[in-house]
C-alpha positions in Angstrom: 18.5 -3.2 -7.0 17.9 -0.5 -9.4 14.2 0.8 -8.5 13.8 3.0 -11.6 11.2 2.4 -14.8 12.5 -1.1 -16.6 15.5 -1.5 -14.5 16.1 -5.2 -13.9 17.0 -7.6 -11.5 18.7 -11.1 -10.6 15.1 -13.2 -10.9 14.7 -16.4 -8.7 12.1 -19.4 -10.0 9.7 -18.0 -12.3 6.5 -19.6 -10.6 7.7 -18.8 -7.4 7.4 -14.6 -9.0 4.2 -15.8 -10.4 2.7 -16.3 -7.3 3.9 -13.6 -5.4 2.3 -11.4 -8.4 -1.3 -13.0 -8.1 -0.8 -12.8 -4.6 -0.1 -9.0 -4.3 -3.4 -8.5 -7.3 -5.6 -10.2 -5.5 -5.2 -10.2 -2.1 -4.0 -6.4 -1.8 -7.1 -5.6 -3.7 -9.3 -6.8 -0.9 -7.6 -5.3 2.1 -9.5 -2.1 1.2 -13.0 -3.7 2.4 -11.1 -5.6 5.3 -10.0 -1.8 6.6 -13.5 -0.1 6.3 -14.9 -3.0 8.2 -12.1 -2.8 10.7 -12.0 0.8 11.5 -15.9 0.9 11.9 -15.5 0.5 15.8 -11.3 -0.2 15.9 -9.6 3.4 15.4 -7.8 3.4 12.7 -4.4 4.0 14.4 -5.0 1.0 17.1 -6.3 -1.1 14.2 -3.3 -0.6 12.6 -1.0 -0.8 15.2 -2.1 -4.2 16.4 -2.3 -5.3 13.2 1.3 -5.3 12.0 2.5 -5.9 15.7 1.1 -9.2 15.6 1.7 -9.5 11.6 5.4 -8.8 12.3 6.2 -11.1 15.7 4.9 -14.0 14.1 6.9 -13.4 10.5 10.0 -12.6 12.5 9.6 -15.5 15.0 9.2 -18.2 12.0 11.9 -17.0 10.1 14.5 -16.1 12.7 13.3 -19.7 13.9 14.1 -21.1 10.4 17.6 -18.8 9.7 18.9 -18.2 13.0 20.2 -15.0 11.7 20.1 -12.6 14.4 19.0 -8.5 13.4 21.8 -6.5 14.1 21.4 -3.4 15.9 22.1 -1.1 13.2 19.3 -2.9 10.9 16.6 -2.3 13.9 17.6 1.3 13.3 17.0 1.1 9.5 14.0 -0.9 9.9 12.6 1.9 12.1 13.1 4.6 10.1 12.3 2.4 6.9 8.4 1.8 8.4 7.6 5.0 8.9 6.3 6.0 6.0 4.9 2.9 4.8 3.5 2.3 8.3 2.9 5.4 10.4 2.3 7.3 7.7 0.7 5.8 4.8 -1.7 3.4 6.7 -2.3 5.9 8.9 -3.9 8.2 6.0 -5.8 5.4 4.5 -7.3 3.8 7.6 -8.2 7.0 8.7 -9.8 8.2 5.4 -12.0 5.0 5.1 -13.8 6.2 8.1 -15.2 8.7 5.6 -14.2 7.8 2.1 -15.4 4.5 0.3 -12.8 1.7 -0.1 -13.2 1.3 -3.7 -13.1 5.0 -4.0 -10.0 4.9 -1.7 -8.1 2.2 -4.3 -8.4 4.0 -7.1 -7.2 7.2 -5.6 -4.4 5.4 -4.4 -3.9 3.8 -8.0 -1.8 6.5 -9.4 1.0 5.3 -7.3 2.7 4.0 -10.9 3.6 7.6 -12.1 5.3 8.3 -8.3 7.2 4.5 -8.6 8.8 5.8 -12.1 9.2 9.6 -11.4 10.7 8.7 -7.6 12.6 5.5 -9.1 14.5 8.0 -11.2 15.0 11.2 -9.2 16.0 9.7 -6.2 17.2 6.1 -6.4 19.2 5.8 -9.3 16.1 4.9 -11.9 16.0 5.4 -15.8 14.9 8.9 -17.0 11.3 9.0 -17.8 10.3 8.3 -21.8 7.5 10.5 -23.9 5.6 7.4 -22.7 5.5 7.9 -18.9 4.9 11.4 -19.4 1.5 10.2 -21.0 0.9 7.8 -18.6 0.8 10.3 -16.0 -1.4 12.8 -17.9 -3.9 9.5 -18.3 -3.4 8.5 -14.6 -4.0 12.6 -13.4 -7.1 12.7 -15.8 -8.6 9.6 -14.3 -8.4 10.7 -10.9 -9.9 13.9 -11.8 -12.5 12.3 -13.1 -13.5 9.8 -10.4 -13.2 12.8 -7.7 -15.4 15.5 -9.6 -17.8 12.3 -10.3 -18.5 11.3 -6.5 -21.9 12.5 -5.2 -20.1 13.0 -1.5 -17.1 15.0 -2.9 -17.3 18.4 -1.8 -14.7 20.4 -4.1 -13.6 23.0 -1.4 -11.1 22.9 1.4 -13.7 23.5 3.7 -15.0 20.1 2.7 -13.4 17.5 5.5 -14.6 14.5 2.6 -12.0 16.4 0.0 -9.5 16.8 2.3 -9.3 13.1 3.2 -10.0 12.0 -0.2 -6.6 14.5 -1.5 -5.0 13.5 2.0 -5.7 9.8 0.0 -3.6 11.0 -3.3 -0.7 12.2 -1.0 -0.7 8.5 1.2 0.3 7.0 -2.7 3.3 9.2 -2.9 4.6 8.6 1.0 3.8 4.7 0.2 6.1 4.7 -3.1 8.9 6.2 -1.1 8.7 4.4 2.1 8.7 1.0 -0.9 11.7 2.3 -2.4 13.9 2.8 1.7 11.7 -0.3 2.7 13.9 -2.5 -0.4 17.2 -1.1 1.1 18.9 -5.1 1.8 20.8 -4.2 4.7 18.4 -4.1 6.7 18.7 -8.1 6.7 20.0 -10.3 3.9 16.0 -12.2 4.5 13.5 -10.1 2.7 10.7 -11.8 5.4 12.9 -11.1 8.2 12.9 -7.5 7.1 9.4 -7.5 6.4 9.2 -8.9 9.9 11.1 -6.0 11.7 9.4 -3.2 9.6 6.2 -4.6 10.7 6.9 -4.6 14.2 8.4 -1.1 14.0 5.9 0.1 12.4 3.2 -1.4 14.9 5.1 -0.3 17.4 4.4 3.4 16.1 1.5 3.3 15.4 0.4 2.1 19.0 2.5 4.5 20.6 0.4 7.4 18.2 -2.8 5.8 19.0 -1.8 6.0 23.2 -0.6 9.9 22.6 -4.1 11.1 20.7 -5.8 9.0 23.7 -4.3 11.1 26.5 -4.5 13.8 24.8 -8.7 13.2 24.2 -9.1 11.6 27.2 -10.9 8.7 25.1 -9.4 5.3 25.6 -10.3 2.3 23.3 -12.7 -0.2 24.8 -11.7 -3.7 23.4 -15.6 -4.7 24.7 -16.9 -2.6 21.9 -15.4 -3.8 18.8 -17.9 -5.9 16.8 -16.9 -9.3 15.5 -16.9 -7.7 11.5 -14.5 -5.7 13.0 -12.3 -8.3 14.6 -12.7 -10.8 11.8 -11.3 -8.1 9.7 -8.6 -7.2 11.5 -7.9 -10.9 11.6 -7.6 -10.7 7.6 -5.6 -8.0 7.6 -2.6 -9.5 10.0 -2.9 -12.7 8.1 -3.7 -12.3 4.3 -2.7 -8.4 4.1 0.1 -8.2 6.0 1.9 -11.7 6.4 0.8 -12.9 2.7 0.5 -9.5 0.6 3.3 -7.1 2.5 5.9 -9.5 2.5 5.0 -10.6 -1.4 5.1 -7.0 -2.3 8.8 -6.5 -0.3 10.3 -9.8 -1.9 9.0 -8.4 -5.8 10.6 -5.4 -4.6 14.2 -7.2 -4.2 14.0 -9.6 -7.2 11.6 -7.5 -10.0 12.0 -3.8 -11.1 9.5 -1.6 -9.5 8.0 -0.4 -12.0 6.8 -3.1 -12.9 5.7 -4.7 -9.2 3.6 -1.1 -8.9 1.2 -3.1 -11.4 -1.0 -4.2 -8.3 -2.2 -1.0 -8.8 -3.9 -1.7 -11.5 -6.0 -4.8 -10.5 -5.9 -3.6 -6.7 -8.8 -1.3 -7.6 -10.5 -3.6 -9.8 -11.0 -6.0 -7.1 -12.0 -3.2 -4.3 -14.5 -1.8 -6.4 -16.1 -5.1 -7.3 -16.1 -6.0 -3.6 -17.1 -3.1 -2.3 -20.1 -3.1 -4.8 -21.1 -6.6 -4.0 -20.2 -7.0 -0.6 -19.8 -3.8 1.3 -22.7 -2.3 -0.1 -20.7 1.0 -1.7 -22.5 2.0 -4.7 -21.2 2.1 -8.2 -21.0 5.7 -10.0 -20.4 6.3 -14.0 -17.5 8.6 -13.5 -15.6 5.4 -11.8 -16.5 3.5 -14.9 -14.6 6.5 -16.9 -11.8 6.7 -14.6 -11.3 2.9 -14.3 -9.3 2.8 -18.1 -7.7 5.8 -17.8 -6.1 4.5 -14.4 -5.4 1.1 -16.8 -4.1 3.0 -19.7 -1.7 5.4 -17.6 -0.7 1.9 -15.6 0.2 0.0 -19.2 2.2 3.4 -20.5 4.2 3.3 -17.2 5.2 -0.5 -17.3 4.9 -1.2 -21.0 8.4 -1.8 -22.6 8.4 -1.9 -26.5 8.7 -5.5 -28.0 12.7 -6.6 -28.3 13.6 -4.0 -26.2 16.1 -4.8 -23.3 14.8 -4.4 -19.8 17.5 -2.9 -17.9 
């Protein structure tokens, strides 16, 4: 698959894609609450780690159960190195950042990732050269997050300020994510997108856990399963389930079959729907410079993806 802006692809059913779309918009969007709840007495690394451990052994035992088609070794070793940024990396930052940062706040930072799918599409994985267009697009997307940063009442803007730190440690998880998407797409890791998704998943459980054990012996502070709260746990529960098993493997099947420029679209509702969730059920409070920042997001998101009427896609 060609991952650059409008490159095209062999598409299957189109309801089938439909789905998978609404799927990744809405439910993606709500994994931003499910993670603030979680982390609030899961660490961020364990929560992760157990969440796409058990995300992954059930996606790979149903589909190796339904294909019979074995991993080979050398896709284990592409998977591994495939969920590392995605995983380790990129979840790692965001979990960790909602301990401090607001989740809706935290979805529209990581919005912008539209400008790194087009720019990384075409420097590094064979994508179309950026148009006068996309070069808007990110000066609207760069503005809006400019905005919504100077506009939060908890944003210190100094270095010394741990909040700004996560919250640019947040803009830096949307580039690792859009790179770890493009290796994650790589097909031979298995000819089954799900199966894939499965084996990333694991692997990047896997590392996550195996971060989460190191920082314990180094602290000398173990997790104690007794003292995670039942918000916690029931979030965690949506996360392996509706954000992991539902939207991860969604977004890596769009990945194969749709160019991804156009799949990074989630970006635009994703924040829509944390922000409204996080207003009316997490309690996270509403500020004007998010109102301003919202359609700039939306109008650097439609410059990226628009392609001009009668245009080819490819």
């Amino acid at each position: 698959m060609s991952a650059g802006c409008g490159a095209a692809a062999e598409r299957p059913a189109r309801w089938l894609i439909i789905v998978a779309y609404l799927l990744l918009y809405v439910v993606w969007g709500s994994t931003y609450l499910a993670i603030r709840f979680s982390v609030e007495t899961i660490p961020p690394l364990l929560s992760g780690g157990l969440r796409f451990l058990a995300a992954g052994a059930i996606l790979l035992t149903v589909r190796l159960s339904l294909t019979k088609s074995l991993p080979t070794a050398s896709g284990w070793k592409m998977a591994f190195r495939a969920s590392l940024l995605p995983f380790a990396v990129t979840y790692g930052l965001i979990t960790t950042a909602e301990m401090v940062v607001p989740s809706s706040i935290a979805a529209l930072l990581v919005s912008i990732e539209p400008l790194w799918f087009c720019l990384i599409g075409w420097l590094f994985f064979n994508g179309k050269k950026p148009l006068p267009r996309h070069y808007a697009g990110i000066a609207f997307g760069f503005a809006g997050v400019c905005v919504l940063v100077a506009g939060d009442p908890n944003a210190e803007l100094s270095f010394s300020s741990g909040y700004t730190l996560w919250m640019l440690l947040l803009l830096l998880a949307s580039l690792t994510w859009v790179t770890g998407a493009f290796i994650a797409a790589n097909p031979n890791i298995h000819s089954d997108a799900l199966t894939a998704s499965g084996m990333q998943m694991l692997c990047g459980g896997a590392v996550m856990m195996a971060l989460q054990y190191g920082l314990s012996c180094v602290t000398g502070e173990f997790p104690e399963f007794q003292a995670f709260s039942a918000r916690s746990a029931l979030a965690l529960g949506y996360l392996v389930i509706f954000g992991s098993l539902v939207g991860y493997s969604s977004f890596l099947w769009l990945m194969r079959v749709e160019p991804a420029n156009r799949v990074s679209t989630h970006a635009f509702v994703n924040p829509v729907v944390a922000v409204l969730l996080g207003w009316l059920i997490g309690g996270e409070q509403l500020h004007v410079n998010m109102l301003i920042a919202l359609p700039l997001v939306v109008i650097s998101v439609i410059l990226m993806v628009w392609e001009g009427a009668g245009k080819k896609k490819g």
